[in-house]
Every structure is written in C-alpha cells, then in structure tokens.
N, C-alpha and C positions, 0 to 999 in steps of 0.2 A: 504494500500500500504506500502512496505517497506521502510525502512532509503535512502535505496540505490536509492531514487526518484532524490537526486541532481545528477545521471549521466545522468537524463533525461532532453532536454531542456527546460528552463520556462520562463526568461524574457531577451530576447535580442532586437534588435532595430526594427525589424520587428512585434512583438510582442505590443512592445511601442508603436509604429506609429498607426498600427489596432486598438490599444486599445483605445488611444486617439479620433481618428477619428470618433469611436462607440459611446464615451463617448458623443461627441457634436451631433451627429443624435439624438441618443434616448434622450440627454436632452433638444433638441430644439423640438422632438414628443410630449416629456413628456409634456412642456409647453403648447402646441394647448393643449392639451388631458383635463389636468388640470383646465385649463381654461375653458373649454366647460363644463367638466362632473364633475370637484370637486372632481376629484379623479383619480389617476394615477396608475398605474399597472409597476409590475416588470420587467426591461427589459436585466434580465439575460440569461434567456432561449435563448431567439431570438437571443442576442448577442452570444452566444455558440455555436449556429447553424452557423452564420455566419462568424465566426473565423474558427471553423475547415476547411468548406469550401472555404473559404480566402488563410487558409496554405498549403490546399492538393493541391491546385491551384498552388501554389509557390513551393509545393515540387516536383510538376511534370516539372515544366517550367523548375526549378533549377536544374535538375537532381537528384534530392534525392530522397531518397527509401522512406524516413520517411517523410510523408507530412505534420509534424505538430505534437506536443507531447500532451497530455491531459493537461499539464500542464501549455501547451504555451496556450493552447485554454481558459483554465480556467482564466488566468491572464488577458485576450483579454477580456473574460466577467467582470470582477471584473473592470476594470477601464468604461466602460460603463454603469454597473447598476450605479457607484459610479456619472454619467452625470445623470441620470434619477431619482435618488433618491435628487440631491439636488434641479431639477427641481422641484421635490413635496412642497420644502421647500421653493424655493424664491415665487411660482405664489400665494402660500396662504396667503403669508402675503406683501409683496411689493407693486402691485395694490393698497392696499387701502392706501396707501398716493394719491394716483391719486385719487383715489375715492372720502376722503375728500377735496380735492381739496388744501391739501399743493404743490403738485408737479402738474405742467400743460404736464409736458414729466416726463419720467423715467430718474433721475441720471443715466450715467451711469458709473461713478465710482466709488460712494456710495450703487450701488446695486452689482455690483460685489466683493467690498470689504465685502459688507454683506453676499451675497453668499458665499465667498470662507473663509469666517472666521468663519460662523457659519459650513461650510461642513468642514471643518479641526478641527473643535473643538468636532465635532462629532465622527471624527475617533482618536483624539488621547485620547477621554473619556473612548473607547470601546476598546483600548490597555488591559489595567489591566482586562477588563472584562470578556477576553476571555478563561479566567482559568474559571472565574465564570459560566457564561452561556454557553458557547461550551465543554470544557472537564468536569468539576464537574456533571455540571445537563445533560450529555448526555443522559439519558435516562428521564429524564421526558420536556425533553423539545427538540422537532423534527427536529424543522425547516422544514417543507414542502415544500418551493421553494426551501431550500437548497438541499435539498435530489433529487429533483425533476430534479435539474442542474446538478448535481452530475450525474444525472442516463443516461440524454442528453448525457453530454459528454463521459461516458463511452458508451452506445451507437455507439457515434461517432467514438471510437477508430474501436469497433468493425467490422463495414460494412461501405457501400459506402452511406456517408450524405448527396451527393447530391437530393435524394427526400428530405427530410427536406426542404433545402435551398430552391427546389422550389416549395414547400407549402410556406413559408412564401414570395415568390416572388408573387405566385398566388393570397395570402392574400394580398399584397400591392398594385397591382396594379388593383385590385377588390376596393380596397376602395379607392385609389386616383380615382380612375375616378367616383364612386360614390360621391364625396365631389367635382369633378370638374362640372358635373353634375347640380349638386344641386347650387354649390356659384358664378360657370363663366357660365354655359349654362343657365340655369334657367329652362334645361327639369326638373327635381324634385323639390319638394316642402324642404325642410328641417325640417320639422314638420307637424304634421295633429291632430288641437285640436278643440276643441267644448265643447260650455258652456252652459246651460239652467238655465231660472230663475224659479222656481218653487215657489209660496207665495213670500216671502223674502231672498229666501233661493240661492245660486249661486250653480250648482251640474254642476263640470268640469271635462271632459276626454280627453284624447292625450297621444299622444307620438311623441318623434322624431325618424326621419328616418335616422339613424346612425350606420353603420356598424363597426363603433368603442366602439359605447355603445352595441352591440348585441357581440363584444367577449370580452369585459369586463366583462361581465354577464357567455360565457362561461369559461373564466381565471378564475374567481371568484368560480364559481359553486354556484348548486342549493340555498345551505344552506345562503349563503351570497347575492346571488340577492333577495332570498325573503323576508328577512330581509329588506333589502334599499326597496324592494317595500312595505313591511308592512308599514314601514314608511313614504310613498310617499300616502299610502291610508289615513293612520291617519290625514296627514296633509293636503291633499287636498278633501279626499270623505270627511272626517267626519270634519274636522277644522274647514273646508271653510262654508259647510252646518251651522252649527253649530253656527258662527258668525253670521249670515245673512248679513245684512248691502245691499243685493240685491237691491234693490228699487234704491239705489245712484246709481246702475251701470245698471238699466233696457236698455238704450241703447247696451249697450256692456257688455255683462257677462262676457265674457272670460278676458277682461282687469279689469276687477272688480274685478276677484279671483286670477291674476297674482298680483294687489294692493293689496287685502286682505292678498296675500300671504308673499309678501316682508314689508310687514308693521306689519303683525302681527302673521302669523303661522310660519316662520323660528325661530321665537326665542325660540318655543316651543323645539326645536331643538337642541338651544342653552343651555337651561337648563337640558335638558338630555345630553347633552356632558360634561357638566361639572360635573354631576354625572358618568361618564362615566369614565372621566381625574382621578377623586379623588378616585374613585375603582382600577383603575389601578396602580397606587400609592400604594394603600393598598395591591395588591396581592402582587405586586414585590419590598417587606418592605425587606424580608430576604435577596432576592439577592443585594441590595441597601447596607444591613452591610458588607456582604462578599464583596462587590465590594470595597468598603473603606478601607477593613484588606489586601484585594491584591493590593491594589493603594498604600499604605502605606509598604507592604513587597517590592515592585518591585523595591524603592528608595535604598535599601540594596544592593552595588555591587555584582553582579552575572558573574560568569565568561561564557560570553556570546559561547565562543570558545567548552564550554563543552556540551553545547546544542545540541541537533540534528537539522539539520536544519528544519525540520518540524512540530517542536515546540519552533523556535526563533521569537520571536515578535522584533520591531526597541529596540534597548537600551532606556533604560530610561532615559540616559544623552540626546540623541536626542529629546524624548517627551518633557522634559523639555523645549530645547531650543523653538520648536515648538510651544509650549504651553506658554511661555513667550512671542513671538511673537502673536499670536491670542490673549491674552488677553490687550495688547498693540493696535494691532488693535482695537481691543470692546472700548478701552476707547477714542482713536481717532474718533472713529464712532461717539460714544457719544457726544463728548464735539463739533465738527461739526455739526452736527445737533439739537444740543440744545443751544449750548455756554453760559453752565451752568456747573458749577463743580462740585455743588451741586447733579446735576440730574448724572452727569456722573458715579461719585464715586457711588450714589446709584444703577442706574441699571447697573452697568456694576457689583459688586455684584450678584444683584439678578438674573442676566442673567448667570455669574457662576454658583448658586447653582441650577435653573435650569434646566439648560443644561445637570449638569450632574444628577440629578435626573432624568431627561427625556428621556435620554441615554442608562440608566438604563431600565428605561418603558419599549421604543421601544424594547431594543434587548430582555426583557424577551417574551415581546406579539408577535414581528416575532417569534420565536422560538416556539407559540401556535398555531397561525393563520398564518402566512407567512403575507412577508411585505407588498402584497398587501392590505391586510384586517389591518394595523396597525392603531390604533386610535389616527394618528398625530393631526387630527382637532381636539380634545376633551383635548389632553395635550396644544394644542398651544393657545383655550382658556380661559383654567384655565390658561394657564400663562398670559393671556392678563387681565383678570378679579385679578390675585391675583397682577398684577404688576401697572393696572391702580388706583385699592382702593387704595394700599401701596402708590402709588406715590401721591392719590385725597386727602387720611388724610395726606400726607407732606405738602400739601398747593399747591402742583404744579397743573397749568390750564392751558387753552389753548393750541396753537398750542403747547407749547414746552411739555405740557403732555403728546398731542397725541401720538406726531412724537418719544417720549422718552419709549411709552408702546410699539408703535408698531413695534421700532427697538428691544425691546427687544425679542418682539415675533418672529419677523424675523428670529434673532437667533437662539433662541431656538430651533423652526421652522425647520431650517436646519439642527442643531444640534438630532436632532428626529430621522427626515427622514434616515441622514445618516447613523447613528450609528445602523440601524435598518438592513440597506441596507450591512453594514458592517460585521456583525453579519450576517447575512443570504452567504456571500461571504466567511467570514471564517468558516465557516460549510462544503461548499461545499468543500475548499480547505480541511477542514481536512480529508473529505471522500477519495479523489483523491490523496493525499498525497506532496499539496503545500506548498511554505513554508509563513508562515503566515506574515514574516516581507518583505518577496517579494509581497505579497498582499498588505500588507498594506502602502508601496511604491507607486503602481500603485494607487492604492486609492486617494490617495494625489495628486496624478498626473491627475487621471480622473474630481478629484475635480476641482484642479487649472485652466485646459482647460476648463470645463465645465462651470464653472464660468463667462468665458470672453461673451460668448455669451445669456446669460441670460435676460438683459436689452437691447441688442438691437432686439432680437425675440419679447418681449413682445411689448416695442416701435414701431415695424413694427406692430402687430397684431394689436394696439392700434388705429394706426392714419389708417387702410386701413381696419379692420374689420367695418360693420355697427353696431353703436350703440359703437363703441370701448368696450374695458375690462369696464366689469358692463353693459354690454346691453344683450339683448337676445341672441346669437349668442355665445359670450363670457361672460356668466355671472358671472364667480369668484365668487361662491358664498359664501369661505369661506373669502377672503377678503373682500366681502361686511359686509361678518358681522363681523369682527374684524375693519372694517372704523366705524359702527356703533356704537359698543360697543366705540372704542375711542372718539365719539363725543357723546356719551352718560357721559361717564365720564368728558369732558374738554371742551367740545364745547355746541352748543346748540342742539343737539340731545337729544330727549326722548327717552328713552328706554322701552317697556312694559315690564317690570319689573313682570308684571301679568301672561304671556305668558312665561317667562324664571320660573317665580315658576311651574307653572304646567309641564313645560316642566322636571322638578326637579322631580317632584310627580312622573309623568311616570318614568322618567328613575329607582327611587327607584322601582316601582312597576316590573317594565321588567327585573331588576336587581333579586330581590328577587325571579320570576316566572323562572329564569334561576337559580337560585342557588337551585330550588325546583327540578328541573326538572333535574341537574344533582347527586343531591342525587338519585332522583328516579331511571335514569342509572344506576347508582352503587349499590342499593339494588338488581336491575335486573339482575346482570351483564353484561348489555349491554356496551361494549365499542369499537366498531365498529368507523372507522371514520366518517361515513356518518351521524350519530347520531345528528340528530335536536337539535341545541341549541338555545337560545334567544340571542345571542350578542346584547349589547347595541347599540355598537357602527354603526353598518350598520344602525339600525332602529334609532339614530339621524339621521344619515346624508341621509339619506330617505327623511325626516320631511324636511330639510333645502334645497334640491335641485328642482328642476324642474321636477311636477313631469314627465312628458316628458321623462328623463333622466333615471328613476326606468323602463319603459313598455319595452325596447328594451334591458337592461341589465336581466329583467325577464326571458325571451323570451330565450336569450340567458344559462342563467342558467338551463332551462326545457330543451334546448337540449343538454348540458353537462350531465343532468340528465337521458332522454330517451338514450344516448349513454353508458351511463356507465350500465345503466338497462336489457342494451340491450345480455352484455355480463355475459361472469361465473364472479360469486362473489370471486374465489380464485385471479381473472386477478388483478397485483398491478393497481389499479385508476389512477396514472399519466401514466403508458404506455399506458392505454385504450386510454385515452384523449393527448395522443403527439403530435396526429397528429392535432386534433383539437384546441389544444392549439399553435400550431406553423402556422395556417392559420389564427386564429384571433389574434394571434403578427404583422403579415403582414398587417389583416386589421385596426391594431392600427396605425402603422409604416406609410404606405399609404393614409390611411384619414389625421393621423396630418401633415404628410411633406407635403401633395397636399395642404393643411392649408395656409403653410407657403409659399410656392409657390406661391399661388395664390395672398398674402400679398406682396411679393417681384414683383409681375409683377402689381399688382396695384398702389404700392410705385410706378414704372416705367410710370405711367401715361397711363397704357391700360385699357379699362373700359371691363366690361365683358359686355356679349352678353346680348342680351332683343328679346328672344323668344316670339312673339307673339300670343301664343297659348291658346284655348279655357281654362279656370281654371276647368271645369270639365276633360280636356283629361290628364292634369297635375296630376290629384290629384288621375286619373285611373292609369297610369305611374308609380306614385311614390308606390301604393299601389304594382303592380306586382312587379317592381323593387325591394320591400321591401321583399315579399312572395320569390321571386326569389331568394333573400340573402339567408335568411333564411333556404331555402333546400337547397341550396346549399353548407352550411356552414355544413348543418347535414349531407346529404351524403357524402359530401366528409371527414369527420372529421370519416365516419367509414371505409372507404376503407379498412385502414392497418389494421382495429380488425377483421374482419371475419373469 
C-alpha cells in the first residue's frame, strides 16, 4: 500500500471502543480455552471478521458511503489479539500459586499488575525488533497468521463480509450450546474414556467431546495436530504401558493411568520442553545481536517528523519512560511478594534478561510457525528451571523461593506471549499499510483492559468449575507443572528427575530426526509448505496434556487436511481453509464464553439440571452429537471452495 494510507481512516474512538471490547471477549475465551486445553489459538482473524462487520454496520446507520477502512479494521484486530495473547501468559503461570496452595483465591491486584506488566514489557521489547524481524528478514521469515489476517481483511474491503461474520456466528452458537449441553443439561457426556488392565500393564483410550478442541486441531492443521497426538501416544499408549504399576490400580485402570500420568509421564514432557526452550534460543542467536545493535541505534535522536508514517514506531523517549515504569513495577511485584530485597534485586534482573531474550524467541518462531504453534511453555520453563536453581544455589527456600520463580515466570510468560502476538500484528499492519506506532498504541491499550479482567474470570472459573483450576475439567496443565517444579525446588515436592532426563533424550532424539529430515527436503528440493516436519514443541506438549485433549484436535486437523486435499494445489491454503477457519473461531469463541457463562450463573446460586437419563442413551447422544460436529464442520468448511 502507499504512503498516502494516512488519508485513510485508522484509529478514532469508534475504533478504540470495538477494539477494547474485542480485547476483553477473546481474552476472557482465551482463559476457559487455556485452561481446558493448554493451549490457546490466535484471535486475530475472528476479531477482523468482526470489526469490519461492526463498521459497515455503522457506516450504513451513519450514513456513510465508507463503512469502515482496512485500516480501522486492522487496529480493531490488533488491540484484541493483544486481550488473547496475554490470556496465554497469565493462565500458565498464575494458577499454580493456587495450586501450591500459597494463594486460597487469586490476588486480584497482584495478578493484574503481573499481567499488564509483563504484557507491556512484551511490546515495548518488540519496538527495536521490528526493523529486525519484520523488514530485514522479510523474506525468510513469513509470519502465516500475519499474512493470513492480512488476506481477511483485504478480502473484506473487497465484497460483502457478512457470510464470514455468520460462519463465525454459526460456529458460536454451535458450540455454546454444545458446552451448555454437556456442563448445565447433563444431555452429553464431556469425555468418553476407557482403560484395560492387561498382566500389569494399564492400556488407556479416550477423548473429549469438545468442539473447541476439534477446530483447534483445524486452526492448527494437519502437520501440528499430529504432532501433539504423536505425543499424546508416547505418553499415554507406550509410557503408561511401559510403567506398569497396574496391579495398584486393578480396581480402577482409568484412575491408575490418569495417576501414572500426572505423577510420572508429564515430566517426560517437561524434559523435552526444555530441550525445546534451549534450541530455540540457539536458532534465534543472530537475530538476538541484531536486536541489541537496533535497541542501542534507536537511543540516537531521530527526527521522528521525517519518517513516513508507516514506518514510525512510539519515540524512544516514550519506550523509555514506559519501560522505567514496568521495571519499577517488576520490582514492587517482587519485594511484595517476597519482602526480600535480596530476592527482588535478583529476579527482577533475571526477569529483565529474560524477557527480552524470550521476546526475541517468540517473534522469531511466530514469524516460522504462527503464534498459534509458538513454544511459550518450553521458554516459560526453562525460565522456571534456570530461575528456581539460580535462586536454590542463592540459599533461597520455601515459600518465598517458590512465589519468587514463579512470579518471574509469570512475567516472562506474558512477556513471550505478547511480543509474539505483536510481531504477528505488525506484519499484518505492514502488508495493509498501518502505521506501526498506531498499533503499537492500541497494543498497550488492549493490554491494559485486558489485564483488569484476568483474575476475576479465573476466580469465577475456580470456585464454580468442578474440581476448580487443577481438576479435570480445568486442568492447567502447564501450571501444574510449573507449581511442581516450584515445590520440587523449595518445598517438599519430589521431582522424577528420571522422567525429565529421558524426557531430554527424546527431545534430542526428535530434534536431531527433524534436523535430518529437513536436510533431506532440501537435497530434494522439496519446499512446499505442507512438508512434514518433526517440531518438538507440539510432540512435548502432547506428552504433558490429557491425552483426551490430542483425539479431537487430530480429528480436527485430518479435516483441514481432507479439505485442503480436496482442492487444486495452485488454491493459496488459507483461502481454501477461511471458511473453515472462521467457523471453528466461532466454535472456540462459543464453547469458552458458554464456559464463562455458565460460571457467572453458578456464582449466582443456580444449580444446573440433573437429567435422569439411562448412561447408555447419554453416551449414544454424545457419540452422534460428536459424528454430527464433525461433518458438519467438514461440509460446511467446503461450501465456499467448490
């Protein structure tokens, strides 16, 4: 797009408002989502659909010709991924204070000072960066959701985006009432699993019946859902078997391999995430110095006036101040929850270098994989493991160690997610022709609202979910195991120690068979994108989830795959998949707010229903129910390709 983009509209208070308002939906979705499934998806696309739709609405009411500029749409999206990306950050690490049982409720103004310090320290790390990873390496590094939002919104200029809007209408209210279904009616089951003791051996199968994990799996695509399933067989077909320990659980298998699993085969998980964290480190070494020569150039007055606007980032006098404030917060955080100065001084440091080491990560790996697929659990704990030892050889114990690693991961944490999320927003803006320091305005802005609601959605999920955060339902499970690792360092947790080496061995081994394997591409000349890799990162976080959680994200991934199959190979892959990527946004959007919902009218004192019906007509129910998703997500997801 040309210079002449600022005669087009892009941030006024209509804009604001929508933006804001987006930002706190998808980051209170993000939270159910998080919590359930360990992992959260982009909520830029969906927000883009729903902004231009927003404005053509208003430009028609209004009488204007122009219902909305791409520009304005773009900014609407940018302040609501920046709600759903810091979601990512606070549910994986926050929870496990509750978990360890320092906190009986969630702070809630120690978690949104953490959220909104570690989201603000994200985006003003990824300032200097955007010379590095968005204009310098444009060509070796993509960004896929960037491009992909990019392509939405010009779409949108083009024709009438009303069908959009209601595919992602149709997707929502397909899955709220499938989650109503399931947690207030009690016609569906929520899961259907089954264990067998064979000799000594527990051999477990299931899945859940979640129309939010079935287009997660499409969002994702093939390559990445089979990945988290590889890893869901590893750790539950062969782990589980493999232990044995069956005989202890002969009354109940299935509770035997759910213990086996949370006591012993997640950490295998763990140890390949932390091979995972320290590879990723290693690729994005270069852009790590470049990032430090333009952090250090940018302090240099530049006469900001001679800039085009479409490549002015906020002044540097602003970052500073901004930045003097976040790290003021960090050490307030600190010395509150420790009331040590000792402990403050040191991890508010270590949570510095960090952050922006990790900053760095994130925007190189969105920029490979999109920030769906970013390996924020694998940097958040190697920062929990390189911050807990630093802290365990200081002498520091107990609670005040825990509560001192795990706010530092918090940070970090958000600091990840964001900067990741940022980077994928300033890409699209570059396409579309925004101007980057009006992004990164809104950014701030998506953050700071985003942030206030954080600690009281988990608090409601907490006290009105069954089993609260750390039960089946909501298992957090990367919190569980950052609570673990903290009470393995300071508390009296064991850590199988045994289980994280080998978990080590794999991930070198799956590392190395991916590094073979894209040589062999390249001898080929195979570089197609659909091209089979081994990422680490999905096959940990396989291992670590439920595996429940991998069968219906599969599922979902083979029909991204039979659709895209389905068509010519010249078709671009996200136009193929728009339509089916904006009905399972809806059914992300729709299952997590019916979540929340159902949380706020339980809070309220209303019990849900207690259908007295046969458990075989339920278990028939929930399987058509599930089959019934299922083609219906396929058919309709090909309408527009034909």
């Amino acid at each position: 797009m040309s210079n002449n983009s600022s005669a087009i509209p892009e941030l006024n208070l209509r804009v604001i408002i929508l933006g804001l308002i987006l930002s706190v939906v998808m980051g209170s979705a993000n939270v159910y989502l998080g919590l359930k499934a360990g992992m959260t998806v982009s909520a830029s696309i969906p927000a883009a659909v729903v902004g231009m739709l927003v404005l053509r609405y208003f430009g028609r009411t209004g009488g204007s010709s122009h219902g909305g500029s791409i520009l304005e749409a773009n900014q609407i999206q940018t302040a609501a991924s920046a709600g759903e990306s810091l979601a990512a950050g606070i549910i994986f690490t926050m929870p496990a204070l509750i978990l360890i049982g320092v906190w009986q409720e969630f702070d809630m103004i120690l978690t949104t000072v953490i959220a909104f310090t570690g989201g603000l320290l994200g985006i003003l790390f990824m300032i200097p960066m955007r010379q590095v990873f968005i204009v310098k390496n444009e060509d070796n590094l993509q960004y896929p959701e960037g491009l992909a939002c990019a392509s939405v919104l010009e779409a949108g200029q083009e024709k009438d985006s009303s069908d959009n809007a209601s595919s992602i209408i149709k997707g929502a209210l397909l899955g709220g009432a499938f989650k109503g279904l399931i947690s207030f009616v009690g016609l569906l089951k929520g899961g259907l699993e089954t264990a067998y003791l064979i000799g000594n051996r527990i051999f477990f199968f299931g899945g859940d019946i979640s129309p939010a994990l079935l287009a997660v799996g499409f969002i994702v695509k093939l390559n990445v859902a089979v990945l988290i399933f590889i890893g869901g067989f590893i750790g539950w077909l062969i782990g589980i078997p493999l232990l044995g320990h069956g005989l202890e659980h002969a009354s109940n298998p299935v509770e035997g391999a759910w213990e086996l699993w949370s006591t012993q085969i997640r950490y295998v998980g763990v140890g390949a995430m932390v091979i995972g964290g320290m590879s990723s480190i290693f690729r994005v070494r270069k852009g790590l110095v470049d990032a430090i020569k333009v952090l250090r150039k940018s302090q240099i007055n530049i006469d900001q006036d001679n800039i085009p606007s479409n490549q002015k980032d906020i002044p540097p006098k602003a970052i500073n101040i901004f930045s003097a404030i976040a790290v003021t917060l960090v050490g307030g955080i600190y010395y509150y929850i420790t009331n040590d100065i000792a402990i403050t001084i040191v991890t508010t440091i270590i949570m510095i270098i960090m952050a922006f080491f990790f900053t760095a990560v994130a925007s190189y790996i969105v920029g490979l994989v999109g920030n769906s697929n970013s390996p924020v659990s694998g940097m958040t704990i190697t920062a929990v493991l390189f911050t807990g030892g630093l802290l365990y050889v200081f002498g520091f114990s107990g609670t005040e160690g825990m509560v001192a690693t795990l706010g530092v991961a918090a940070i970090v944490c958000c600091a990840a997610c964001t900067s990741g999320d940022v980077c994928n927003d300033l890409k699209t803006g570059q396409i579309v022709g925004s101007s980057p320091f009006r992004q990164q305005i809104m950014q701030i802005a998506g953050v700071g609202v985003a942030s206030l609601v954080m600690a009281p959605i988990m608090q409601l999920l907490h006290e009105t979910t069954p089993g609260g955060i750390g039960g089946r339902e909501l298992a957090a499970p990367q919190a569980g195991l950052f609570a673990s690792l903290a009470k393995g360092f300071f508390g009296d947790g064991i850590l199988p120690w045994n289980m994280v080496a080998i978990g080590a061995i794999l991930g070198i081994i799956i590392l190395s068979a991916d590094f073979f394997l894209e040589r062999w591409y390249k001898l080929k000349n195979i570089q197609t994108p659909s091209s089979f890799r081994l990422h680490l990162m999905p096959i940990a976080v396989g291992m670590y989830l439920p595996f429940g959680l991998s069968t219906p994200i599969l599922i979902g991934g083979l029909l991204a795959h039979f659709i895209l199959k389905e068509n010519s190979p010249n078709k671009d892959p996200d136009s193929v998949l728009q339509k089916g990527v904006l009905l399972s946004s809806g059914l992300i959007a729709g299952e997590s707010l019916m979540g929340i919902l159902l949380a706020f009218i339980a809070g309220a004192g209303i019990q849900s229903l207690t259908l007295d019906l046969n458990p075989d007509l339920i278990t028939a129910l929930t399987l058509s129910a599930a089959l019934g998703t299922i083609w219906w997500l396929y058919t309709s997801s090909k309408i527009k390709n034909n």
